[in-house]
C-alpha angles and dihedrals in degrees: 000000000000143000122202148154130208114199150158144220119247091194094049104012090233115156126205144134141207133217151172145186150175083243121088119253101006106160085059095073106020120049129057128179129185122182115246093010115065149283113258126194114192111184155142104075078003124230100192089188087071085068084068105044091051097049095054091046089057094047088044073064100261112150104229096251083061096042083051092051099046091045096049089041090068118010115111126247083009089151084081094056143096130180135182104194127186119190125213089253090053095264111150135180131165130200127195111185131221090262102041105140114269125317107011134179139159136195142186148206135157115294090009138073120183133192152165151161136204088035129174090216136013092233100062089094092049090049091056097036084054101049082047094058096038096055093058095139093053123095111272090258097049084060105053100046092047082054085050092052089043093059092043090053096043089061107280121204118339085254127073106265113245104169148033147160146204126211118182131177135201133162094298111096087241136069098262081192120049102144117156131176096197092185131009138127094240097026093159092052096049091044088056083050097049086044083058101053100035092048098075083051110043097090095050097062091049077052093054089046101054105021106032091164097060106055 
């Protein structure tokens, strides 16, 4: 019961994705970002170790697509599953399994990967993955919560949405963004106005962080 996209940025090589859900707290088990690997959504009867697995298969020097196919060539009950992967060189692939909840559909492009399950059209995917693409020359987090709001307003899941969550990284070896709304009537719209007031600071605290003298 979930819809995401993982996706980079060609200009910065920032990775990130963006996700919500009608379940509570659903960043916390089902995105994972690393700088200079890759952004990993694991989804649909969620299994959050698979975030892991993926992302050390990207920075062992898997593509996505690979990691994907290693990871779906062994991992148990991997039928429920569904994944959307981006790759620090801009490398995506997405997997629903046989048994992915409900309606379930994945695409792909260059830099972005989108998913979901329990939809309440087959397009909602599509309709993220294409704001994404179109908005190339905005920063990383404006597109992906424009992609967020695109799938919202395409239909979304078949349950009202109560959670959702944004990971970005940068160069840093930490997520600079890791913003979450776990449970909320309008989750998508708090998580885009947490997004605009976190955005101006974000560099400052990378700057505390590592230079601390200087700030």
């Amino acid at each position: 019961m979930t819809f995401s996209l993982a996706g980079r940025c060609a200009r910065t090589g920032a990775v990130g994705a963006v996700i919500a859900s009608a379940s509570m707290a659903v960043a916390a088990r089902c995105v994972a970002v690393r700088a200079g690997v890759g952004a990993v959504c694991s989804q649909s009867t969620t299994d959050p170790r698979l975030r892991e697995v993926l992302l050390e298969a990207m920075a062992g020097g898997l593509a996505a697509a690979d990691a994907v196919a290693a990871v779906t060539g062994q991992a148990p009950d991997i039928a429920y599953r569904q994944l959307a992967v981006v790759d620090a060189a801009g490398g995506s692939a997405v997997y629903s399994g046989g048994l992915a909840l409900g309606e379930a559909a994945g695409v792909r492009a260059a830099e972005a990967a989108a998913a979901g399950n329990l939809l309440a059209g087959r397009d909602v995917p599509a309709a993220m993955l294409a704001i994404f693409t179109e908005r190339v020359g905005a920063s990383l987090g404006d597109r992906l919560i424009a992609a967020l709001e695109a799938g919202l307003a395409a239909g979304g899941e078949i349950s009202p949405v109560r959670s959702a969550g944004l990971l970005v990284a940068e160069s840093a070896p930490w997520p600079v963004t890791d913003l979450r709304v776990d449970w909320h009537d309008d989750p998508v719209g708090e998580l885009a106005g947490l997004w605009r007031r976190w955005q101006p600071q974000a560099d400052g605290y990378v700057q505390r962080a590592l230079h601390p003298s200087a700030t």
